[in-house]
N, C-alpha and C positions, 0 to 999 in steps of 0.2 A: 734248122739252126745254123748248120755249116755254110748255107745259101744265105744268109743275113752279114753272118761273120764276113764274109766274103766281099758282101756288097757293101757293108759298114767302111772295110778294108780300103777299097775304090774310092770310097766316097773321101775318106781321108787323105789320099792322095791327090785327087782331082782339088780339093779344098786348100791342101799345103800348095799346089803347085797355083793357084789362080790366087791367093796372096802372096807369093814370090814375084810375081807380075807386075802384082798390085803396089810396090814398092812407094811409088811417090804418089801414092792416093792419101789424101789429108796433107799432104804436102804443098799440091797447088791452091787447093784450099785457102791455104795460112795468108795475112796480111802479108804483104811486101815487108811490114816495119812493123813489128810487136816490142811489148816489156816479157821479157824472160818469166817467165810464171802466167803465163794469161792463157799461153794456148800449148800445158804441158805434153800432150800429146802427140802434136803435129812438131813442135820444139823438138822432141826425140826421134821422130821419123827425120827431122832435119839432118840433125848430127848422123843417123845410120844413112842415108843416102849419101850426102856431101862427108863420106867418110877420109878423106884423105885431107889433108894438112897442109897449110902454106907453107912451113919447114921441108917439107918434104916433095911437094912439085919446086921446089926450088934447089931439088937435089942436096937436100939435108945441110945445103951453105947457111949458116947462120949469118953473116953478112946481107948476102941476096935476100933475105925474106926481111932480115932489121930494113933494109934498103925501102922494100916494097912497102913496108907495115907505116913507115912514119912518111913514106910520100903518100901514101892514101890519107893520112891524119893532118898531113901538111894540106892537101887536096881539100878535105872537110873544110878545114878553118878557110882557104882563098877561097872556097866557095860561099860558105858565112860573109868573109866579107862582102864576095861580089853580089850576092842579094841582099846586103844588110841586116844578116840577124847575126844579134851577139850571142856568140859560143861560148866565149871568155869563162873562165870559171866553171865549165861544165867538168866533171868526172863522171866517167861512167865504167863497168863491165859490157864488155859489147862484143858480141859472136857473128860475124858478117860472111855469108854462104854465096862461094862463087862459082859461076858456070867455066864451063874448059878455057873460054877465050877471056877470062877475067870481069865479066859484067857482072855486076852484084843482084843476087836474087831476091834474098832476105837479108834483114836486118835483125838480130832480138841484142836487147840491151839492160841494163839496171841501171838505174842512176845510183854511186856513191852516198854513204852517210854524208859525207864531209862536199861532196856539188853544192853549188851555190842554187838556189829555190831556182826554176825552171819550168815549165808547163809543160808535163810529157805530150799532149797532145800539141803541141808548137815544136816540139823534136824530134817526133814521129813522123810530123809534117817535113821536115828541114831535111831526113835521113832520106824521106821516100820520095822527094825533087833530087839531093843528090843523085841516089842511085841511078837516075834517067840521064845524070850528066858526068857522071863519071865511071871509066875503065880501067881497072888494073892491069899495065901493061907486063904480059904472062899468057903463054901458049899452053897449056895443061893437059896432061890425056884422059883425065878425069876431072868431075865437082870435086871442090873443094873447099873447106873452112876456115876459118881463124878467129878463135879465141882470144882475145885481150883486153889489156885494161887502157884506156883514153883520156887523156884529161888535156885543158884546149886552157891559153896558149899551148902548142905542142915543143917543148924544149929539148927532144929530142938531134940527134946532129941533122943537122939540115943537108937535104941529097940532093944534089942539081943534077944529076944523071943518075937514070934507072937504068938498071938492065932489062934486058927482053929475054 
């Protein structure tokens, strides 16, 4: 009995340490660009991997990260323009997970009660060409996230210079 105990014991440890490992497993998995509720699981491995914060790789300036957040929404929309799809009128919730040197991984989003009708599969499409075409300029020593709310025109103050 004490030889079972023992080996249960082992086994328990070998088990916790090889999903410690396993951290971004279901992770790579996930589409590049989901709706927030589609794939709750790997959704939650996101936020616990990319645990750190655009406020916070940005040295908790509030400025630097407002700076960052609406040049990347400014970025969306000139990029809508330059392939021609209309953004106008979109509102969304949208949680965008980035790598250390600012490339975007994933995208998960909701679209607003109040968005103008839209085809999520035509936005899903539109998120997952951006992210091939655009960088968050940001040196990070960790993944990192950002939660917020979008809504395109962006009227936000307009940045002509980022910081790095």
């Amino acid at each position: 009995m004490k030889n079972c105990l023992i080996v249960f014991i082992f086994m328990s440890f070998g088990l916790a340490a090889q999903a410690s490992h396993s951290g971004y497993a279901g992770v790579d998995s996930l589409p590049k660009v989901f709706l927030i509720g589609e794939h709750d699981k790997g959704y939650e491995k996101l936020n616990l991997t990319f645990d750190e914060v655009l406020l916070s790789v940005c040295d908790n300036d509030m400025s630097v990260a407002y700076e960052k957040w609406v040049a990347l929404l400014i970025g969306m929309e000139n990029y809508a323009d330059q392939i021609k799809y209309d953004i106008k009128g979109v509102k969304i919730w949208i949680n965008i997970f980035f790598e250390k040197d600012g490339t975007i991984k994933h995208i998960a989003y909701h679209l607003k009660p109040s968005s103008r009708n839209i085809k999520t599969e035509e936005l899903t499409a539109f998120f997952s060409s951006f992210m091939n075409h655009y960088k968050l300029p940001i040196k990070a020593n960790s993944r990192f996230s950002h939660y917020g709310s979008a809504s395109f025109p962006t009227y936000g103050k307009r940045v002509t210079t980022v910081r790095e």
